[in-house]
Rosetta silent file (secondary structure, phi, psi, omega in degrees, C-alpha in Angstrom):
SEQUENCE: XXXXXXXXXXXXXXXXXXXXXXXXXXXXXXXXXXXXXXXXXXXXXXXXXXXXXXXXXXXXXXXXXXXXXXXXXXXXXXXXXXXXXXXXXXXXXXXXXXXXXXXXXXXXXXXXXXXXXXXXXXXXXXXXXXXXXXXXXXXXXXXXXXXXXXXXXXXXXXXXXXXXXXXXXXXXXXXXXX
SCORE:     score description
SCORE:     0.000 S_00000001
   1 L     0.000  -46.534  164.799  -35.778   45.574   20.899 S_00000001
   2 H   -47.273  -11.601 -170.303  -32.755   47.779   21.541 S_00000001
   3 H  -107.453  -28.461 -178.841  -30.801   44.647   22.656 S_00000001
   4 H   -72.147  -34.096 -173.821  -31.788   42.751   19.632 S_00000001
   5 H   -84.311  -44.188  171.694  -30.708   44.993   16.758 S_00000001
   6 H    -5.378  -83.199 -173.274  -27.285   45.262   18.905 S_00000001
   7 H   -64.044   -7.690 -156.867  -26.525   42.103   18.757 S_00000001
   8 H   -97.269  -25.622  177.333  -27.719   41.669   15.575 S_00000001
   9 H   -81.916  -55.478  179.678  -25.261   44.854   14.106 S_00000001
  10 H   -35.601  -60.625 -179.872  -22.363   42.910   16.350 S_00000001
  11 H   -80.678  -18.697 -175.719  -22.571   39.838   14.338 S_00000001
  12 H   -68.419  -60.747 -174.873  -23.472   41.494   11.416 S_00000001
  13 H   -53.163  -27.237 -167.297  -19.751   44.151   11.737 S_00000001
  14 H   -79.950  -37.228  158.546  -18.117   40.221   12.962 S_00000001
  15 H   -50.180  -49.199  168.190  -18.982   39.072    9.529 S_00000001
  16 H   -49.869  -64.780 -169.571  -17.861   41.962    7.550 S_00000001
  17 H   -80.924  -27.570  132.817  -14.698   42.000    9.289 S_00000001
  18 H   -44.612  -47.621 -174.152  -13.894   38.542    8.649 S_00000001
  19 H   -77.498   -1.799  160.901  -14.565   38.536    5.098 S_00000001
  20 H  -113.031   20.378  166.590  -11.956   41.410    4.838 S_00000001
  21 H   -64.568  -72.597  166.601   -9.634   39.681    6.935 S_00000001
  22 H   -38.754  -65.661  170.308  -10.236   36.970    4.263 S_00000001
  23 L   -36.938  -40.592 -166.203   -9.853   39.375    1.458 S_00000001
  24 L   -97.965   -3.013  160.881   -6.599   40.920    2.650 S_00000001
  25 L   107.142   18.883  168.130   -5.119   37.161    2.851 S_00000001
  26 L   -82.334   80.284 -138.924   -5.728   36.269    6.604 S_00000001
  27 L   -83.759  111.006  176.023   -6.474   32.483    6.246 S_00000001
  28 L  -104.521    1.477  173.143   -9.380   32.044    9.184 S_00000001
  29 H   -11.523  -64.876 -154.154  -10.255   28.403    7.284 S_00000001
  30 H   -46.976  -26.328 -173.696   -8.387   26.885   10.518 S_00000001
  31 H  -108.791   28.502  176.603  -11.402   27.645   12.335 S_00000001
  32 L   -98.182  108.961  176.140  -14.097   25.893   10.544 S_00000001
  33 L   -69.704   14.785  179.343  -13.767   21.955   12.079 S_00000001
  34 L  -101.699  -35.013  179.402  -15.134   19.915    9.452 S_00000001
  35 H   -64.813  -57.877  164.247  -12.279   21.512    6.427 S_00000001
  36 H     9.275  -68.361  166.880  -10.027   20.516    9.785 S_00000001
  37 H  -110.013   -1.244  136.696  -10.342   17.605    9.591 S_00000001
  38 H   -41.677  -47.724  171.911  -10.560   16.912    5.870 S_00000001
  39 H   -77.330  -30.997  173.102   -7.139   18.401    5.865 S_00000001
  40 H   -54.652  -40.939 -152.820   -5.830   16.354    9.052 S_00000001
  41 H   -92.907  -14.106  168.847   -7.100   13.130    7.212 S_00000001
  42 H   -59.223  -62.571 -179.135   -5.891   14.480    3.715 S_00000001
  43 H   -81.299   -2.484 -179.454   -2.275   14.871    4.939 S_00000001
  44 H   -59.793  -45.700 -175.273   -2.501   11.359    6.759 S_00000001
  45 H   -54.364  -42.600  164.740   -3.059   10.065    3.619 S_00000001
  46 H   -26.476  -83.856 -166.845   -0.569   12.067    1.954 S_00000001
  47 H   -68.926   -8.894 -155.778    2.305   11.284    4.028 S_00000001
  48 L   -87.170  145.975  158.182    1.044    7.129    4.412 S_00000001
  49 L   -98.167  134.838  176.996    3.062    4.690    2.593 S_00000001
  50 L   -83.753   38.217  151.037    1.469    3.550   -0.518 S_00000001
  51 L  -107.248   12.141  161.471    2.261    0.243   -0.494 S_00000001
  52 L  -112.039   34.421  164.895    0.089   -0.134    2.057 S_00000001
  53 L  -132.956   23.762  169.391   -2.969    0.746    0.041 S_00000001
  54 L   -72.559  112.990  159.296   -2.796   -1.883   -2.715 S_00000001
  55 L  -146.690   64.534  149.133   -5.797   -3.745   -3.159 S_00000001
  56 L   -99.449   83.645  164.733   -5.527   -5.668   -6.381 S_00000001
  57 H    23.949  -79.327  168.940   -4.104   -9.461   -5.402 S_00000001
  58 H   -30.211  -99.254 -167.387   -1.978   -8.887   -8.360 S_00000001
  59 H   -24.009  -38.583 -153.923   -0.502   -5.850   -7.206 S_00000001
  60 H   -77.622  -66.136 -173.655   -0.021   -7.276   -3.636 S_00000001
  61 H   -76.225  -24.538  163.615    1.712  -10.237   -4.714 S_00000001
  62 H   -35.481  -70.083 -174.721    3.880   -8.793   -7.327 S_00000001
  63 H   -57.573  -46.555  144.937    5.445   -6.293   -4.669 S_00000001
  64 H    -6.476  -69.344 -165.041    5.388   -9.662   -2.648 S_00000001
  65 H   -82.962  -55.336  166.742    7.854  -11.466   -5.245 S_00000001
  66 H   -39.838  -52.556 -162.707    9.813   -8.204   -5.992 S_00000001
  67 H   -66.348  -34.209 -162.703   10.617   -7.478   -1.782 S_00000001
  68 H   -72.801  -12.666 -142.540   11.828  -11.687   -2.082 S_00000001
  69 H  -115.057  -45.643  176.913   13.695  -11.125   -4.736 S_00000001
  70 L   -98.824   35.970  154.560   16.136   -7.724   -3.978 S_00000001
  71 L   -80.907   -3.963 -164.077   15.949   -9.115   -0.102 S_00000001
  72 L  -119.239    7.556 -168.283   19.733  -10.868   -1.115 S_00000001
  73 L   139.163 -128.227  152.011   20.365   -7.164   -2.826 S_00000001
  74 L  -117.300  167.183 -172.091   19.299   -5.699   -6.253 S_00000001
  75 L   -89.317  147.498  167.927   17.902   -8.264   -8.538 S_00000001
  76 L   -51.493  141.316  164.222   19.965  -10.303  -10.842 S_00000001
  77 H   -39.785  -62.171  166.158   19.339  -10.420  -14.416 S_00000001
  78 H   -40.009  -63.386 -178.442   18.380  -14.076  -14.278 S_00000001
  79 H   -34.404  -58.546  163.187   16.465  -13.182  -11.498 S_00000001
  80 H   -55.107  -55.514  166.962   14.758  -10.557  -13.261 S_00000001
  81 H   -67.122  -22.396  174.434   13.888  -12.543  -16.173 S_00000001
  82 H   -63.248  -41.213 -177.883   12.402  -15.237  -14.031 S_00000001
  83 H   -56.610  -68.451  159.116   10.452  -12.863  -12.371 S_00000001
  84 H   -25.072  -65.908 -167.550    9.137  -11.531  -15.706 S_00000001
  85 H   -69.426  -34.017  166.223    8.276  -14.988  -17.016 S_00000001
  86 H   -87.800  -10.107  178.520    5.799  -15.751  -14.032 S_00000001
  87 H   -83.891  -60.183 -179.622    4.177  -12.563  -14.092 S_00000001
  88 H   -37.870  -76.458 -129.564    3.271  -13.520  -18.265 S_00000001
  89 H   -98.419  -25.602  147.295    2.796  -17.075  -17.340 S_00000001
  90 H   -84.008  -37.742 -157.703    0.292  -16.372  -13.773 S_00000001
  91 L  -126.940   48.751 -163.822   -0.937  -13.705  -14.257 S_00000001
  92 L     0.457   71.687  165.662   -1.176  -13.796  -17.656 S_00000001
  93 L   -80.095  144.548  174.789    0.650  -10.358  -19.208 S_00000001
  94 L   -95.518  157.966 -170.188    1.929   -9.455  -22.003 S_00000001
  95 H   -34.491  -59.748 -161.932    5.858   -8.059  -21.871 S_00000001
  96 H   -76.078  -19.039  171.860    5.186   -4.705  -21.526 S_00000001
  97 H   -70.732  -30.962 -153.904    2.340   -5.085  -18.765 S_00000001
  98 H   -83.100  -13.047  152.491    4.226   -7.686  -17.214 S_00000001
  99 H   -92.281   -7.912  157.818    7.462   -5.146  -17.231 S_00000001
 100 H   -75.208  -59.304  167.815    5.279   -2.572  -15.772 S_00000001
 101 H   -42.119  -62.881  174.799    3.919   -4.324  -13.046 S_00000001
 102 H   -28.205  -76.372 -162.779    7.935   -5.112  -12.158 S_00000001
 103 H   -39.368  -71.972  168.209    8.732   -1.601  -12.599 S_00000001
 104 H   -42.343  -31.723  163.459    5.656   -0.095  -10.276 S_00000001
 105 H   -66.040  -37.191 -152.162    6.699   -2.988   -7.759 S_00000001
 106 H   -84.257  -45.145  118.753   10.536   -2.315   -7.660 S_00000001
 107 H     8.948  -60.741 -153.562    9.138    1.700   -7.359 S_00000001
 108 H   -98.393  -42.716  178.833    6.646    1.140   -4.359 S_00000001
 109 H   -92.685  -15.897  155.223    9.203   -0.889   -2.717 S_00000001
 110 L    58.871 -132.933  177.242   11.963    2.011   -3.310 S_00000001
 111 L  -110.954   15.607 -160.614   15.115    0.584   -0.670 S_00000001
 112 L  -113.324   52.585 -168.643   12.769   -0.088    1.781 S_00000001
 113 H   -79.474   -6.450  167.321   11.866   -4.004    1.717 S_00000001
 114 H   -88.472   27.857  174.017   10.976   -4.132    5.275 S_00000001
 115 H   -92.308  -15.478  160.691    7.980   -2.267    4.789 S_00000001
 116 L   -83.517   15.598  166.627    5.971   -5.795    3.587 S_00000001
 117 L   -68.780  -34.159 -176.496    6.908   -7.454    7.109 S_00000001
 118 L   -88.908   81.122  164.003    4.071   -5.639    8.668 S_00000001
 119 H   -43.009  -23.508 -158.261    1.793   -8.454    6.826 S_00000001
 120 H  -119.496   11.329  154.010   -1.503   -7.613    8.003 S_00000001
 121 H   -65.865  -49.877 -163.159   -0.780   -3.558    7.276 S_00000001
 122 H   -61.639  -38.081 -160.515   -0.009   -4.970    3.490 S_00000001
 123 L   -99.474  -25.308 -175.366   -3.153   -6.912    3.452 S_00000001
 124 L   -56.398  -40.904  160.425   -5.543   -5.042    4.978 S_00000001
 125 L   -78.579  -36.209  167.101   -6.999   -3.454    1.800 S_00000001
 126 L   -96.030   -3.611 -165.775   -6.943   -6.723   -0.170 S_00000001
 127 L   -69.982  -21.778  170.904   -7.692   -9.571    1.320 S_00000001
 128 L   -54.595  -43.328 -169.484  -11.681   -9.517    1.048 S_00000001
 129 L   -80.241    0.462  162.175  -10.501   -9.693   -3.131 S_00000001
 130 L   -81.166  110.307  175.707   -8.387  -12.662   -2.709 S_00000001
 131 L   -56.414  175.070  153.663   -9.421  -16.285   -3.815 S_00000001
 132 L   -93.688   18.484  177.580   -8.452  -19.317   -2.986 S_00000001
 133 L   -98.392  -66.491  170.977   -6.734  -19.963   -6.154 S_00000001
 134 H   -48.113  -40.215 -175.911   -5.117  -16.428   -5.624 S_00000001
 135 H   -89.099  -22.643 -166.706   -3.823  -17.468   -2.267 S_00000001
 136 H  -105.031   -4.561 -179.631   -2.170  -20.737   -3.068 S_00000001
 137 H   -75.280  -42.713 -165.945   -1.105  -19.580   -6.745 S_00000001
 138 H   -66.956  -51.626 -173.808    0.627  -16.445   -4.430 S_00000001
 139 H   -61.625  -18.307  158.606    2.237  -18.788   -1.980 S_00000001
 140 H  -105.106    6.771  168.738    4.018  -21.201   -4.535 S_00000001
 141 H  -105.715  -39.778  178.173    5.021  -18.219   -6.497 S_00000001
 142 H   -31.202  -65.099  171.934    6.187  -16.969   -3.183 S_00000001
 143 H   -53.288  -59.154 -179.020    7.886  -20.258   -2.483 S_00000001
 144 H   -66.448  -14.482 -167.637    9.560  -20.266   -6.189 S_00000001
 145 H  -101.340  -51.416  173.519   11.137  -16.653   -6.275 S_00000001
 146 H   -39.823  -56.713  162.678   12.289  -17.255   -2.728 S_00000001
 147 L  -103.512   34.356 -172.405   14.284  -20.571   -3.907 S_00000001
 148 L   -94.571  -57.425  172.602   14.946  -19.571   -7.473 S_00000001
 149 L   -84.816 -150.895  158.162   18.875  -18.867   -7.492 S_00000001
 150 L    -7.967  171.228  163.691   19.752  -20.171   -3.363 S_00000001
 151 L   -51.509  124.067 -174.568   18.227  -21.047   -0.419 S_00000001
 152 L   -61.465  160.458  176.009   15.866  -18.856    1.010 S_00000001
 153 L  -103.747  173.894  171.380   17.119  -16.610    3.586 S_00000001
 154 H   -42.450  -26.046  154.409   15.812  -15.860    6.687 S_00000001
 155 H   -80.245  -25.928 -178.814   14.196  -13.114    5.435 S_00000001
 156 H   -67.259  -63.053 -177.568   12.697  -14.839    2.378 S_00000001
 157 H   -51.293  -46.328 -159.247   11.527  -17.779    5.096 S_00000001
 158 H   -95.556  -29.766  163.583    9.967  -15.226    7.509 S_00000001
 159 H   -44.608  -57.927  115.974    7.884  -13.190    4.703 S_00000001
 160 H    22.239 -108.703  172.673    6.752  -16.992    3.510 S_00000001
 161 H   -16.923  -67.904  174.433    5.827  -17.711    6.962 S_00000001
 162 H   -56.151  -44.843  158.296    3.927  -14.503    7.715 S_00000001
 163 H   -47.948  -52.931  166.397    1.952  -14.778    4.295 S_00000001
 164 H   -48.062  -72.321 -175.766    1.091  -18.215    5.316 S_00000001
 165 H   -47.248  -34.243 -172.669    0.093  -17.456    8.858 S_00000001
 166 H   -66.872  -38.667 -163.210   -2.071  -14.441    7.456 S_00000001
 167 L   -98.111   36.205 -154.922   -4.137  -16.750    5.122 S_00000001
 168 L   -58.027  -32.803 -176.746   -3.902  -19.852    7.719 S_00000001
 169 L   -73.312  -34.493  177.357   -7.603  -21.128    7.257 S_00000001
 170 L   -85.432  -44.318 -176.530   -6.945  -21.253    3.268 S_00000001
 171 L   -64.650    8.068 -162.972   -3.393  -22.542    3.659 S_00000001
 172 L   -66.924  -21.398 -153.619   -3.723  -25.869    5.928 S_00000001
 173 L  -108.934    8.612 -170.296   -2.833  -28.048    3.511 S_00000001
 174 L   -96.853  112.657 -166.947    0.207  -26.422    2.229 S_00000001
 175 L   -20.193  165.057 -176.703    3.431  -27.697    3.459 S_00000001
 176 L  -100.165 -161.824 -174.279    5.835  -25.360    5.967 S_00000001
 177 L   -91.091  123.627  161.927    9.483  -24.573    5.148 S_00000001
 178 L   -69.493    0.000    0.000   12.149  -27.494    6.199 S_00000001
């Protein structure tokens, strides 16, 4: 019985002396593993880029048509308005959504347009919500921003390409690049 209340004052005084550890501002959090790893998975997210979490179509394809568009630089006015005029006229917006949606694209994509190469990072959250109206509407808007001023470039061509190849079973019947 003498061995029981011991141990029993031992954990009791182990208890104690943590919570005034805690009290006096000694963070022992670290050693409970389930907040652990809520914060490990917390800062993945954190630190993750978020244009690889999109998963509205819309959204997806916007930033899509934005990366083609400043891949030759920043975008041209013309460019810009063109841009504009297919988000109103696909995805049917009014100015100011349809200048939001730019804005939150051109934003997401920062100076960084090779962060939509890694297609099937990009995709990964939306593609269960894409149609097949949604894929071949994205892919000739793809095709039109891409060849709207010039020729596409090689970068323009290999996005194109990779967008294709991801959605290859819906895509069969849609022509390559010449």
């Amino acid at each position: 019985m003498h061995i029981v209340l011991s141990v029993l004052g031992v954990i009791v005084t182990i208890l104690i002396l943590l919570n005034r550890m805690n009290d006096g501002g000694i963070d022992i959090g670290w050693l409970n593993p389930f907040a652990w790893k809520r914060r490990k998975d917390w800062a993945k997210k954190y630190h993750a880029d978020p244009i690889y979490s999109l998963e509205s179509p819309m959204d997806v394809t916007a930033v899509l048509i934005v990366a083609l568009a400043k891949s030759e630089g920043e975008i041209s006015s013309e460019q810009k308005s063109e841009v504009l005029r297919k988000f109103n006229e696909v995805f049917h917006l009014d100015d100011n959504a349809s200048a939001s949606l730019l804005r939150s694209s051109t934003f997401l994509l920062k100076d960084n347009i090779s962060s939509i190469e890694n297609m099937q990072k990009l995709m990964a959250p939306s593609k269960e919500s894409f149609s097949i109206e949604q894929i071949t509407s994205a892919f000739s808007l793809l095709k039109h921003i891409a060849s709207y001023e010039s020729p596409p470039n090689s970068f323009q061509k290999g996005i194109i390409k990779s967008f294709k190849k991801y959605f290859d079973s819906t895509l069969n019947d849609v022509p390559e690049w010449s």
